[in-house]
N, C-alpha and C positions, 0 to 999 in steps of 0.2 A: 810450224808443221801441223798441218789437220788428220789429225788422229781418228778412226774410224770404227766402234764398236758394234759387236751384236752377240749379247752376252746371254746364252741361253741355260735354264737352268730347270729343271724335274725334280719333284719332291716327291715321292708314291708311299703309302701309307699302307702296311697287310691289314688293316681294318681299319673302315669309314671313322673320320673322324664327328665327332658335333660339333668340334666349333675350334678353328682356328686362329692362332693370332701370328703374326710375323712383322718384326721390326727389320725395317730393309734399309740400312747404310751403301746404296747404292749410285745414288748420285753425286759425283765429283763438286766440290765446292771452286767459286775461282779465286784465285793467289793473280798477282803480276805475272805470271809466268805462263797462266793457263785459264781458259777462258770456253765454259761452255755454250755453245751456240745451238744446238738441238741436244734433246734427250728425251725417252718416252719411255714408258714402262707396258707393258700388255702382260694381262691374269687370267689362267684360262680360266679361273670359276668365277662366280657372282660373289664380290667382295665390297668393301666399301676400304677408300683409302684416304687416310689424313697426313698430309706435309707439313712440317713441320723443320724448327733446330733444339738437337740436345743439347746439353750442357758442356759441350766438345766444343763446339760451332760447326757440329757436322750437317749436313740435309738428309735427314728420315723419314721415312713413308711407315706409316704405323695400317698393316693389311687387316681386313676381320673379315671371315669367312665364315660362314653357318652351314653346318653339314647337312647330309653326312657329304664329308669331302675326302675321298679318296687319294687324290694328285692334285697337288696345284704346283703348276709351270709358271715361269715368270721366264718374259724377254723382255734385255732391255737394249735399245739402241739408242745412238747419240755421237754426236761428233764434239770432239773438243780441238783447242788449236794452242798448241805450244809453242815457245820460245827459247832458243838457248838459255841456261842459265849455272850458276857455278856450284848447286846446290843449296842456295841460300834459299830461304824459306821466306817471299816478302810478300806481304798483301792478302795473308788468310786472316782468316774469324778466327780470334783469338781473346776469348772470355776468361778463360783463366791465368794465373799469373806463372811462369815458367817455374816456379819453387814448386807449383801441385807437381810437378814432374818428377820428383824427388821419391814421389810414394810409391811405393811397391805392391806387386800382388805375388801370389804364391807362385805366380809363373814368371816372377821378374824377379824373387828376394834377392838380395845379396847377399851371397854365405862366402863362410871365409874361404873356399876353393877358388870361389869368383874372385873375390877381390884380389888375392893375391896373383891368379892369371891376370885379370885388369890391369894389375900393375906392372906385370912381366910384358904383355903384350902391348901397352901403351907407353913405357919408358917414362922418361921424363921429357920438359918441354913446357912449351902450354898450350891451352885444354884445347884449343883447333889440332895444331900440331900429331897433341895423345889420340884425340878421337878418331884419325887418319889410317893415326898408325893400329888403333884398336881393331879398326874396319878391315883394314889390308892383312891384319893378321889373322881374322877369323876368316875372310875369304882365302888366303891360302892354306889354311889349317883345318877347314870344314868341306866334308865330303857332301853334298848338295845328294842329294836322297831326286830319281830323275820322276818318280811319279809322288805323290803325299795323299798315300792311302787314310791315315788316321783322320778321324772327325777329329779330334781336338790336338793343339799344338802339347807339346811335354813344355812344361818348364824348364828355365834354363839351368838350372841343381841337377836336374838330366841329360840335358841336351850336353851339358858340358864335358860330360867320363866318356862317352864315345867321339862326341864333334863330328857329329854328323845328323842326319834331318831336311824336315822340309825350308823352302826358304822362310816360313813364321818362324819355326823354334830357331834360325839363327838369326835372326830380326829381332828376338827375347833375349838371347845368348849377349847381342849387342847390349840390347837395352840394361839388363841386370849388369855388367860390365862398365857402361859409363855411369851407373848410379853408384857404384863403388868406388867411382873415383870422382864424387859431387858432383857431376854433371849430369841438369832435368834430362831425361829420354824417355820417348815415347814410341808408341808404334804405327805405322802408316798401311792402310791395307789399298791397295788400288790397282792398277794395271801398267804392263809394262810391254812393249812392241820388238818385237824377237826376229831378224830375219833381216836381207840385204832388201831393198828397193820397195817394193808391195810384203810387207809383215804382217805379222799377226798381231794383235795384244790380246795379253794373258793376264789372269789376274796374280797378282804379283804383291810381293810384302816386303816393307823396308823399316829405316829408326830414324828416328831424328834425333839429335840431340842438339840443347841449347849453351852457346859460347857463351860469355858474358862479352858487353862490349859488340857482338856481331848480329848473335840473332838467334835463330831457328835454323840447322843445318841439318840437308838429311845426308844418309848414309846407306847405301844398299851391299849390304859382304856378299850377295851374291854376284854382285858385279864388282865388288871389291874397289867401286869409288862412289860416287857420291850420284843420286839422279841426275840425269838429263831431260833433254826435251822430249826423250823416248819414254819417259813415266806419265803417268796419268793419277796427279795423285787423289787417294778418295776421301775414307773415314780417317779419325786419329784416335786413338786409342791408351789406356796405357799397357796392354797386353792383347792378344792375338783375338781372345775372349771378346774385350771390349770396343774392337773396332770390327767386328767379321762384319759380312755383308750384309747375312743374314741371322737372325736370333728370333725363337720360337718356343711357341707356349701353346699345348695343345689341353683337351679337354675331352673327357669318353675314354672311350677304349684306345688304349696308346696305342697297344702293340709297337711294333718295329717301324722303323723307315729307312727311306735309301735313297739317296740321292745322283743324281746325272747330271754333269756338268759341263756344257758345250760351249764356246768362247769361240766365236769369228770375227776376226776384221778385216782391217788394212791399211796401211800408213800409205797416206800422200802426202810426198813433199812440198807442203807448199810454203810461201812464205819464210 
């Protein structure tokens, strides 16, 4: 399937900045499964960009902009081309070893509410099996929030008394959930294609977690199974934090900012 984006995106600042920085996890890396074939970035201001991989094995674009810079716009287009798959995870840049996925951040801890839900909601079995059943139970258990006004995801110690939220915070709700029950999970921020015949892709957020014995398997609760050839996957993260898109450091006069976020595609069936 050839996947078709055009991800547009406004940053507007109430006072000029001096000097801008933004790390942009926007480019898809390719796996077996998916394979990009165009991708371009365009900046409305005079920037200088360097490409690069972190230490994830993701592809970053590190943006510098000298002010004063009021708005910087980013559009990105690109086509990728998917292949069914079962959700197994084969053929990514993989630098670390699946035990770093055991670490926690304050939006993934395991507190004793989590683990003992983990344990209710993934039974017994093994750890394919639990992980399954973990997914299917918070996609039936979690109220999917239809817009995700908040800049930042709540951690899953939150996200859990209500069960409900954007698709990150239950992406994290996953994640702290398989790490209570020893299985590495991580988070996947990237897009995902919504709609019958000509769709959209939206940016989109899921978990992975690792089998022993298998591999790297993702899991989306919002779809309450496991990605297909309709995902587009991007950054990896271990939290919502460390995979966003975009991540920014400014300099001068802060003041406030606000963002606008526009995402057009369309899926053609090909292949």
């Amino acid at each position: 399937m050839r996947l078709s984006l055009a991800h547009h995106s406004v940053r507007r600042f109430d006072q000029p900045q001096n000097r801008l920085i933004q790390l942009l996890r926007l480019m898809p890396g390719d796996t077996d499964h998916q394979s990009v074939v165009a991708w371009h970035l365009d900046v409305s201001c005079d920037a200088r960009l360097r490409h690069g991989i972190d230490g994830f094995g993701n592809q970053v674009t590190m943006l510098y902009a000298t002010g004063p810079v009021d708005a910087v716009e980013l559009t990105v287009t690109g086509d990728v081309l998917t292949t069914p798959f079962s959700g197994a995870v084969t053929g990514s840049a993989e630098p670390l070893p699946p035990i770093f996925y055991l670490r926690t951040t304050e939006a993934t801890r395991c507190t004793a509410r989590l683990g003992e839900l983990a344990r209710d909601l993934a039974g017994e079995g093994d750890p394919l099996d639990r992980a399954h059943r973990l997914n299917g139970a918070i996609h039936a258990g979690f109220t999917f929030a239809a817009v995700d006004g908040r800049a930042h995801a709540r951690p899953a110690s939150e996200t859990v008394e209500g069960m409900s939220g954007s698709t990150r915070e239950a992406a994290q709700l996953f994640i702290a959930a398989a790490i209570c029950l020893g299985l590495p999970a991580r988070f996947v921020s990237g897009y995902r294609a919504i709609g019958d015949g000509g769709a959209t892709l939206y940016p989109h957020a899921w978990a992975e977690a690792h089998v022993a014995g298998i591999g790297w398997i993702g899991f989306d609760p919002e779809a309450g199974e496991s990605p297909a050839e309709t995902h587009v996957r991007g950054a990896i993260g271990l939290d919502a934090h460390g995979a966003a898109f975009i991540a920014e450091a400014r300099s001068g006069d802060h003041g406030t900012a606000s963002d606008v976020e526009l995402t057009e595609g369309d899926v053609d069936g090909q292949g």
